[in-house]
N, C-alpha and C positions, 0 to 999 in steps of 0.2 A: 901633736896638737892637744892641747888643754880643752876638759871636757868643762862647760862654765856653769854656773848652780845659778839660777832664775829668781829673782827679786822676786818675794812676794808684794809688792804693792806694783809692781808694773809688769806690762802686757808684752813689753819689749822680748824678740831675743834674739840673737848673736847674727849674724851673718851666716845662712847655709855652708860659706866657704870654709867659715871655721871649722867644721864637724873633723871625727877623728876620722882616720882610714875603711876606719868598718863603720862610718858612719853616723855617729852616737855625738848630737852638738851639745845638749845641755843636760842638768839633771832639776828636778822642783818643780818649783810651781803649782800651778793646779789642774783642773780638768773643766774649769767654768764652763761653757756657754763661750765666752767673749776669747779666753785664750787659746781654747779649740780652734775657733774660726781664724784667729791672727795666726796660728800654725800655720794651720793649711794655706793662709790665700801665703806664707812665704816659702812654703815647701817641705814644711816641718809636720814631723805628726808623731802620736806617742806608742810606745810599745814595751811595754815592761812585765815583770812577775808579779801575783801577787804577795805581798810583804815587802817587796821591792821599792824604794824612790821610784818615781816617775822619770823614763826617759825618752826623750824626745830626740828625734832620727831626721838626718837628712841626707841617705846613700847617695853615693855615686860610683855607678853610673844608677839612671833606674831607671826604670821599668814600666816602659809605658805599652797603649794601644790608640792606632789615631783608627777612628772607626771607618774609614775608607779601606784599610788594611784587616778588615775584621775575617779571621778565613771560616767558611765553614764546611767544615768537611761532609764527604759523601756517607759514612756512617753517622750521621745527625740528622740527614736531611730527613729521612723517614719519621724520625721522632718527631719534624712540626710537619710534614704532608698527613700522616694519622692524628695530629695533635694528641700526641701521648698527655701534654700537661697543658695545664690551665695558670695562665701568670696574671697575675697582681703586684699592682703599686702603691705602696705604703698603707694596705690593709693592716699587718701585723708587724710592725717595725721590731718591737722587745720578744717577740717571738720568733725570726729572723735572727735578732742578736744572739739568744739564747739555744738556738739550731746550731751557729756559730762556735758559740761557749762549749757545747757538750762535743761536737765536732772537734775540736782543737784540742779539746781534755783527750779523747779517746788516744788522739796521736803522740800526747806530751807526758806522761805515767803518770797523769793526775794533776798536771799543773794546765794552767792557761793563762794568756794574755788581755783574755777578756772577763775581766772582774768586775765583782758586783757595781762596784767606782764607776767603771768602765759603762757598763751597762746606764748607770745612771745619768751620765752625763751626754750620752748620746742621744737617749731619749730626748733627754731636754732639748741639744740641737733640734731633734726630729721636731719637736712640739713648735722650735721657735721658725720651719720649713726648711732646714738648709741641709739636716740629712735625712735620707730616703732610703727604702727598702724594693724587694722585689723579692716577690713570694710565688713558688712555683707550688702547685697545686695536682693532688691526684684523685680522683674519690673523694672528694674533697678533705685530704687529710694535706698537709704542710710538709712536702718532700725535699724542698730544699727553698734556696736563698740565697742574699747577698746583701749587703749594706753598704753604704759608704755617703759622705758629702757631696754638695753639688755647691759650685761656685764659679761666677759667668759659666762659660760654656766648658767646662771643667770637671769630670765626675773623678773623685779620687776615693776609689776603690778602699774599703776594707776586710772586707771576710768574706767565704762565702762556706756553704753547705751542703751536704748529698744525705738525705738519707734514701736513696732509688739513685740506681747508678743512670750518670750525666741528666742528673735534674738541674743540680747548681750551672750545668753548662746551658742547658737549654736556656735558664733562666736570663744566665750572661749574654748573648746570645741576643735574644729578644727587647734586652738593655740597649743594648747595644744599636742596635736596628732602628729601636723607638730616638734615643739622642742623636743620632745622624741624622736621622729627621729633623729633629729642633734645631739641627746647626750646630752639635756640640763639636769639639776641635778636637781634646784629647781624651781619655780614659787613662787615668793615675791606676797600674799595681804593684809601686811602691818598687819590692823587689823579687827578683827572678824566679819562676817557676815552669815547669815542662807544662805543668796545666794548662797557662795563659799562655804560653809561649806558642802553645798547638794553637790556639785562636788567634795567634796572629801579632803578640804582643814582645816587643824589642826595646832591649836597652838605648837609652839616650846619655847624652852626658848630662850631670848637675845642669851645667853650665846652661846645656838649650833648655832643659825642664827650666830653668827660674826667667829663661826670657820668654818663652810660653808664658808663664802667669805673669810678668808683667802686662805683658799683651790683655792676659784676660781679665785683668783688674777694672780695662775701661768697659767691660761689656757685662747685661744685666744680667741677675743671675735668676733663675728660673725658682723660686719662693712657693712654701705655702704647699700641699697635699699634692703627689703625682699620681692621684689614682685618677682622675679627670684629665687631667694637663697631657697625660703620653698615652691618653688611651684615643684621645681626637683625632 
């Protein structure tokens, strides 16, 4: 499959199906605001080095969690019966992001995925409501996290962080809990990990993941600061 380079005057891009085997559909473009969101509501989202082009991923199979499947094991249950941590939503989004960035560096010999770029334009999402964080809390110092978009009933997962072991889980976790409530459908993580895998999270094919979000293009998508909205 031919990986295909992204017009900059248009928002368009390829058909998910086109992508190569290991998943890699387009190269370019940008990181606006506008063509972040047209990724994601098609299945697409970006992941690259920095100094790298920008490349934009549409695996298969991947790597979902529907929140009725959500497990939670008997060594966690203590961590929320004592409430070990205190969670918040979208208190410190670039702070989150950057728990992320330093997380990611430690395991990579210095390189990361999430660059200043990266950082930047996420924010902006965050500013314009459509990506959200969750900030786990100890003494009140910032022990872990998560980010990622929210679209209809859609959370598509990006990063998350530990600094106290299974903060970032607890955090997921209590995500998790809060969007089944709202009636969310799926939990996007992209692709495979033992991490998310323990919580309950299985591969789909391309195929069902892109008729899921057709389905959830007709439904509103929850907008605007989740510190109020998932705390009701």
């Amino acid at each position: 499959m031919p990986v295909f380079w992204l017009d900059d005057q248009s928002l368009e891009f390829p058909a998910p199906e086109l992508a190569t085997p290991e998943g890699i559909l387009a190269v370019g473009g940008d990181l606006s605001p506008a063509r972040l969101l047209e990724a994601y509501a098609g299945g697409i989202f970006p992941w690259f080095n920095e100094g790298d082009p920008i490349l934009w991923w549409s695996p298969d199979p991947r790597f979902v969690l529907f929140p009725d499947e959500l497990v939670v094991s008997k060594s966690m249950r203590p961590y929320f019966n004592q409430k070990k941590f205190q969670v918040s939503f979208d208190q410190d989004f670039e702070g989150v992001m950057r728990g992320c960035q330093q997380s990611n560096r430690n395991g990579q010999s210095g390189d990361t995925w999430i660059t200043e770029d990266m950082i930047q334009a996420y924010v902006q999402v965050h500013q314009l409501g459509y990506a959200h964080s969750v900030e786990v809390w100890q003494e009140g110092n910032l022990v872990g996290g998560l980010y990622g978009i929210s679209l209809g009933k859609i959370f598509f997962g990006e990063s998350m962080f530990a600094r106290v072991s299974n903060a970032s889980k607890f955090g997921f976790i209590t995500l998790v809990q809060k969007l089944r409530e709202k009636g969310f459908t799926l939990i996007d993580c992209q692709q495979q990990t033992q991490h998310l895998g323990s919580l309950g999270a299985k591969p789909i094919s391309r195929k069902s993941f892109l008729n899921y979000l057709q389905e959830n293009k007709k439904l509103k998508t929850l907008t605007g600061s989740w510190t109020q909205v998932l705390a009701e």
